[in-house]
C-alpha positions in Angstrom: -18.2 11.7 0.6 -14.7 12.1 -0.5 -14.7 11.0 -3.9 -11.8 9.4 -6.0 -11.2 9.2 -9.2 -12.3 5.9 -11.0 -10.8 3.4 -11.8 -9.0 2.3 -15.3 -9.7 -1.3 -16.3 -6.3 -1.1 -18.3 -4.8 -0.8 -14.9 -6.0 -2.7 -12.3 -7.8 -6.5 -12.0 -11.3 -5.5 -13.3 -12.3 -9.3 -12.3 -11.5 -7.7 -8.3 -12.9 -4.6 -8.8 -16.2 -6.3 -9.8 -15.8 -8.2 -6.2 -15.3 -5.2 -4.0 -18.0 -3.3 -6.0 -20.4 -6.1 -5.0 -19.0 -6.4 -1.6 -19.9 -2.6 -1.0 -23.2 -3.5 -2.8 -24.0 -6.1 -0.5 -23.3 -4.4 2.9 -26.1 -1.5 2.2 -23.1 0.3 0.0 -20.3 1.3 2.1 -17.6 -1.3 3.9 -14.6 -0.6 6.2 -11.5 -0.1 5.3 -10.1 -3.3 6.9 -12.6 -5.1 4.6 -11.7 -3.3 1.3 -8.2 -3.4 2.3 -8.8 -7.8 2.7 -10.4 -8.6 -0.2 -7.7 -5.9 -2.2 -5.1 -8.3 -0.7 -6.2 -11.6 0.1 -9.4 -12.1 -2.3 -8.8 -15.9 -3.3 -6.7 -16.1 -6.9 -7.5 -12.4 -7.9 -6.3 -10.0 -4.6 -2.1 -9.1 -4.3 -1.4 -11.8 -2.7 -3.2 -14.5 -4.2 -2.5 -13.4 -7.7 1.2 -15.3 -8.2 2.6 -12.5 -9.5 6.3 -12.5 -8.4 6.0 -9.8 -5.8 9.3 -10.1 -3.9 12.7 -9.3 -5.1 15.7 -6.9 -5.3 14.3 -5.0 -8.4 11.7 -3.9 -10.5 12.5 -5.5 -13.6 12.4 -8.6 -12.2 8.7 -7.7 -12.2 9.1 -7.5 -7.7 7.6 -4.3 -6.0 9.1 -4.6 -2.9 12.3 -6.5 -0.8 12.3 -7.8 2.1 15.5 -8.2 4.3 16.3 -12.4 3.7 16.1 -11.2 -0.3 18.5 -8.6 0.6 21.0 -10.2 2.5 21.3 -13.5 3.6 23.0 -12.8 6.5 20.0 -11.9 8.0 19.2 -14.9 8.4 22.3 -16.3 9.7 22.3 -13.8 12.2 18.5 -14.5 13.1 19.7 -18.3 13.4 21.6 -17.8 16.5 19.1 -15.7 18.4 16.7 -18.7 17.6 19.1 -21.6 18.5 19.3 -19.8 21.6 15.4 -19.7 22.1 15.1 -23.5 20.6 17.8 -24.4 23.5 15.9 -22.8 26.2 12.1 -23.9 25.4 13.8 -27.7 24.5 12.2 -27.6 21.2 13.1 -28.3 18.0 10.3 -26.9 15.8 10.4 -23.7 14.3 7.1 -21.9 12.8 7.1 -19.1 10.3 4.4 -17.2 9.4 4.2 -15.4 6.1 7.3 -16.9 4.4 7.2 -15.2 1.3 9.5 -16.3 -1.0 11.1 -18.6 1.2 14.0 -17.0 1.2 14.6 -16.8 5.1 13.5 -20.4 5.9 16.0 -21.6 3.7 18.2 -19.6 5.4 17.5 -20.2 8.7 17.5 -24.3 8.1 21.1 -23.9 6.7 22.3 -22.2 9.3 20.4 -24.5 12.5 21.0 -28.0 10.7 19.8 -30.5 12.6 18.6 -28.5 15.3 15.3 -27.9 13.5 13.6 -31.3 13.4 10.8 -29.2 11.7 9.6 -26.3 10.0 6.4 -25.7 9.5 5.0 -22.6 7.6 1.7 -20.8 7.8 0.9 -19.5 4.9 -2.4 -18.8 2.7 -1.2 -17.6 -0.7 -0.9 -21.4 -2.6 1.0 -18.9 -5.3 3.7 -18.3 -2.6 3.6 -21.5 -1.6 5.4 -22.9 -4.3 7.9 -20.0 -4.1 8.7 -21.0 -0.8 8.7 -25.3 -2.0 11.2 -24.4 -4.3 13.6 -22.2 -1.8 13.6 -24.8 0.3 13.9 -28.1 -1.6 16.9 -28.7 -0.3 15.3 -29.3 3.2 11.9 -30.6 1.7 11.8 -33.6 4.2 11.6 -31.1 7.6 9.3 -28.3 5.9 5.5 -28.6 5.5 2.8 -26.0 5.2 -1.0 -25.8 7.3 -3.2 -22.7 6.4 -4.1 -22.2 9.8 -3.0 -21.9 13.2 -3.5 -25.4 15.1 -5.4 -25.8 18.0 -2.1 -26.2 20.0 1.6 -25.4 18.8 5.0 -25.5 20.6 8.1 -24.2 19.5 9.6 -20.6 18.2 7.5 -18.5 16.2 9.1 -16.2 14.0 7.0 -13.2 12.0 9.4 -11.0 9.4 7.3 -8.1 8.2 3.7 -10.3 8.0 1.8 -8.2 10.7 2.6 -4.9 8.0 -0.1 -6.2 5.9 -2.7 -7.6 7.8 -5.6 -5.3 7.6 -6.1 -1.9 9.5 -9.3 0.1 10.2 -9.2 3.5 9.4 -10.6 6.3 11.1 -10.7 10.5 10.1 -10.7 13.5 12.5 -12.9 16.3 11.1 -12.4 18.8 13.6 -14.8 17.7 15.8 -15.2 13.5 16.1 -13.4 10.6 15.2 -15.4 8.8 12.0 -14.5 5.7 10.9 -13.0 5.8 6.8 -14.3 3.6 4.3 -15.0 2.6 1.0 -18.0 3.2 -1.3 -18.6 3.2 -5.2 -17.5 6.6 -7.2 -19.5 8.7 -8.7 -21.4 6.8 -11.6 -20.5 3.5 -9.9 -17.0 3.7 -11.5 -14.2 3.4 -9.1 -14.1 3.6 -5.4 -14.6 6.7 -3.1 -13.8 7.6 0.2 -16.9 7.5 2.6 -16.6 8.3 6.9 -19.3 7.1 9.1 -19.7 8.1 13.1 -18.0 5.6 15.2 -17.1 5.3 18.7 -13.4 4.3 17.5 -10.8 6.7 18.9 -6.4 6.7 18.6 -5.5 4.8 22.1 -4.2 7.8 23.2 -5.3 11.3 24.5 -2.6 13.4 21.9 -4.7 16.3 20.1 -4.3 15.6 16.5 -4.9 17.9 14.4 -8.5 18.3 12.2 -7.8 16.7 9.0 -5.7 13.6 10.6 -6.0 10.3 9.1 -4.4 7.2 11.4 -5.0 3.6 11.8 -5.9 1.1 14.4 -4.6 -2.5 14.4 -7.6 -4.6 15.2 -6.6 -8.0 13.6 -3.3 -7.8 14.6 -3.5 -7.9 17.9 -6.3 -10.6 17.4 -3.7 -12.4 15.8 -1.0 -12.1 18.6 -4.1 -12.3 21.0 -5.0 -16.1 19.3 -1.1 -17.0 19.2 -1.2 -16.7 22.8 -3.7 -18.7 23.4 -2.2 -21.6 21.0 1.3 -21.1 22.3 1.7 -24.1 25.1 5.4 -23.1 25.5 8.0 -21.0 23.2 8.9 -17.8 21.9 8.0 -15.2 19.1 10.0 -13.0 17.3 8.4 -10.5 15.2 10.1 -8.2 12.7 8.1 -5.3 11.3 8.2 -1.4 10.9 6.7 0.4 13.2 6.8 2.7 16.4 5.8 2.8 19.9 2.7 4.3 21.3 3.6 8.0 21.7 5.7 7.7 18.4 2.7 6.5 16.2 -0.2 9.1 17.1 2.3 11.9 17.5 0.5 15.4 15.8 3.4 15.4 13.2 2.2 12.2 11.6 -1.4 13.5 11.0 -1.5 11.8 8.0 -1.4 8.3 9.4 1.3 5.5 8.1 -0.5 3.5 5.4 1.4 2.9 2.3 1.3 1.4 -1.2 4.2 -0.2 -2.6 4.5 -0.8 -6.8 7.6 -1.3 -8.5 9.7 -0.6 -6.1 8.1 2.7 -5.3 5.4 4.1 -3.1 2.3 6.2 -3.1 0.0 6.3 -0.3 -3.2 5.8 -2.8 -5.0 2.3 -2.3 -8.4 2.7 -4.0 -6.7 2.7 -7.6 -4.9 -0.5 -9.4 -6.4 -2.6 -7.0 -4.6 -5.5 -6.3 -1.7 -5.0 -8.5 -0.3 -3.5 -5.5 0.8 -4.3 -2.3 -1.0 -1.9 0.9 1.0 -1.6 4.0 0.9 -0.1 7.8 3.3 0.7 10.4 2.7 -1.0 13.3 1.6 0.3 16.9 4.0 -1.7 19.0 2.8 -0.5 21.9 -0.5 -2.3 21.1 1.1 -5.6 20.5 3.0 -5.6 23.2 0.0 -4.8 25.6 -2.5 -7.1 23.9 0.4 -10.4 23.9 1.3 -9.5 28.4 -3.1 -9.2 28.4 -3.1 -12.8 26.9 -0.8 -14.1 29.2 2.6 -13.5 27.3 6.6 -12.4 28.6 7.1 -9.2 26.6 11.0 -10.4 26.3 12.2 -7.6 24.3 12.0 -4.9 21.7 14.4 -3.3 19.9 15.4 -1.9 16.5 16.1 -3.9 13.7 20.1 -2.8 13.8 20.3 -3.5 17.5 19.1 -6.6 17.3 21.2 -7.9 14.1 24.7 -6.8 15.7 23.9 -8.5 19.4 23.2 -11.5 17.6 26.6 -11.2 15.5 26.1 -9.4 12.3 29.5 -7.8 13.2 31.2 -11.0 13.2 29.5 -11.9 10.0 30.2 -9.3 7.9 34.2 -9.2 9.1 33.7 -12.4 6.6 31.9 -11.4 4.2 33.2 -10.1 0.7 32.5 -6.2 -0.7 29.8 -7.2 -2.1 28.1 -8.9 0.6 29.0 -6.4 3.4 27.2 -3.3 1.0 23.9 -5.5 0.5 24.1 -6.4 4.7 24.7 -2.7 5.8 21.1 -1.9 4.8 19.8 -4.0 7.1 21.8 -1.8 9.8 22.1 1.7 8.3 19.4 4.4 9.9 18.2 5.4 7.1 17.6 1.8 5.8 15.9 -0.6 7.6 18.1 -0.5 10.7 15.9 1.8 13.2 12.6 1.7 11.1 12.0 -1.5 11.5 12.0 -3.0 14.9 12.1 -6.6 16.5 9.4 -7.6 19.5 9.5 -10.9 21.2 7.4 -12.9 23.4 8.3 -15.9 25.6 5.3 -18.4 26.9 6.7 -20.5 30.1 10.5 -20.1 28.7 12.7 -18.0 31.4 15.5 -17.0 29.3 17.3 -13.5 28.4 17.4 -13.3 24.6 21.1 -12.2 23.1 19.1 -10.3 20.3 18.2 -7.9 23.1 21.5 -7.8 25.4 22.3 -4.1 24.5 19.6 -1.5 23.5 16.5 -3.1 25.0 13.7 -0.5 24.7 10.8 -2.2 26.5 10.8 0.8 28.6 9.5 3.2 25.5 6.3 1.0 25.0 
């Protein structure tokens, strides 16, 4: 057993402690990562999530603890816009579906800058605290927008994901040396606080690279369920999926031994999840390899893939920010800049039963690295 410190009921939600501790309780003392990792995040009104805290923003003191690229610029979304009129055009749709809208911020966008062409927007979201973030950010166009909290049995339209697939949950697993064991979470010592806890497991990296003993990495199980389900509900449309992440051979290179999950707090990071559970938010790169794979399995066009920068300027962030004033052009030159979000994060899309070349993609494709 790894143990960790416990935990400080000055700084974290006791009430969720209490619920994981019973969790591990319940399942003979010792749960997955991918479960602690659920109910730390999505436990109803007490997990990051659900708790209504205002998690979103351009700075700490506004009490956010991380921001997201429509809070950063809204040019974002304008230049999003036109890679999705383009999509709307070619699949003769006129509904668009977001899932994981956060604060709302890009929807509003993206219905200012499509108009009419967007008879309706529908977002899928579970957190009723963001929910009203996202009524409110959108007021303007209250009579196209509605919410579901769950996929429907059938949907039509383009699909568009900006960093949701990040923070659905991930398994862990640990090489000792010797075997792959899969991480998880038990009580600390004295039943205070968590612990880390591996168990043998037949789960392996996807790939054959020696890593070294001592690596930590994770596997994206529910994420490609999700894409796996989206397929299946997709009669006709396209997905556009924003994220950071890497390919294949990028991901489960020996140099990132240490694996790619992440806490984010005030605006900074640790790499810690077991304390101040649920006041945080817990992230993971994405293995776009995997996603890619699992959406051609379940019958999917892998139409392109691409950084983040690439994508923006093909679809006219250039243009965009030749209007812009000083102040506008500094905020929208993160979204490009390497060392921002421009390479790290990347841009995947699907097409179901559309034949179309996406402009987002026109110049820097890199289907060929997954």
């Amino acid at each position: 057993m790894l143990v960790h410190e416990g935990l400080d009921d000055s700084s974290v939600s006791a009430a969720l402690a209490r619920l994981v501790g019973v969790a591990i309780d319940r399942a003979g003392g010792w749960i997955p990562f991918s479960r602690f990792m659920a109910l730390a995040l999505y436990a109803p009104g007490l997990g990051y999530y659900a708790s209504g805290r205002t998690i979103v923003g351009r700075m700490p003191s506004g009490g956010s603890d991380f921001v997201t690229a429509p809070e950063l610029s809204p040019l974002f979304g304008r230049a999003l816009a036109r890679q999705l009129a383009q999509a709307l055009d070619a699949s003769g749709s006129d509904e668009i579906w977001e899932f994981g809208a956060g604060s709302g911020a890009l929807a509003a966008q993206l219905l200012g800058a499509l108009g009419e062409r967007v008879r309706r927007y529908s977002i899928v979201e579970l957190s009723a605290p963001l929910r009203e973030r996202q009524r409110s950010a959108t007021s303007a166009f209250a009579d196209r927008v509605r919410w579901l909290d769950e996929l429907p049995a059938s949907l039509r339209g383009i699909v568009v994901g900006n960093e949701v697939l990040d923070a659905m949950p991930v398994e862990l697993i640990h090489f000792d040396g010797v075997a792959w064991r899969e991480r998880g979470v038990v009580r600390g010592q004295g039943g205070a606080g968590f612990a880390w806890s591996d168990r043998e497991s037949d789960k392996r990296p996807p790939v054959a690279t020696p890593l070294p003993a001592g690596s930590t990495t994770e596997l994206h199980e529910h994420a490609r369920a999700f894409i796996a389900t989206l397929a299946d509900r997709l009669a006709r449309g396209a997905i556009f999926l924003i994220d950071y992440g890497f390919p294949e051979a990028e991901y489960y290179h020996p140099q990132r031994a240490d694996g790619t999950l992440m806490c984010h707090r005030a605006h900074r990071a640790d790499t810690d999840p077991l304390v101040d559970v649920g006041l945080k938010d817990i992230t993971s790169h994405l293995d776009f390899t995997a996603l890619a794979v699992t959406g051609q399995d379940a019958g999917l066009d892998v139409a392109g893939y691409t950084s983040q920068a690439r994508f923006l300027l093909n679809c006219g962030l250039g243009e965009l920010l030749a209007e812009a004033d000083v102040r506008e052009r500094v905020d929208a030159t993160r979204l490009v800049y390497e060392h921002e979000m421009g390479e790290l994060f990347k841009v995947l899309a699907f097409s179901k039963d559309v034949a179309f070349a996406p402009i987002g993609f026109a110049v820097g494709d890199r289907r060929q690295r997954l």
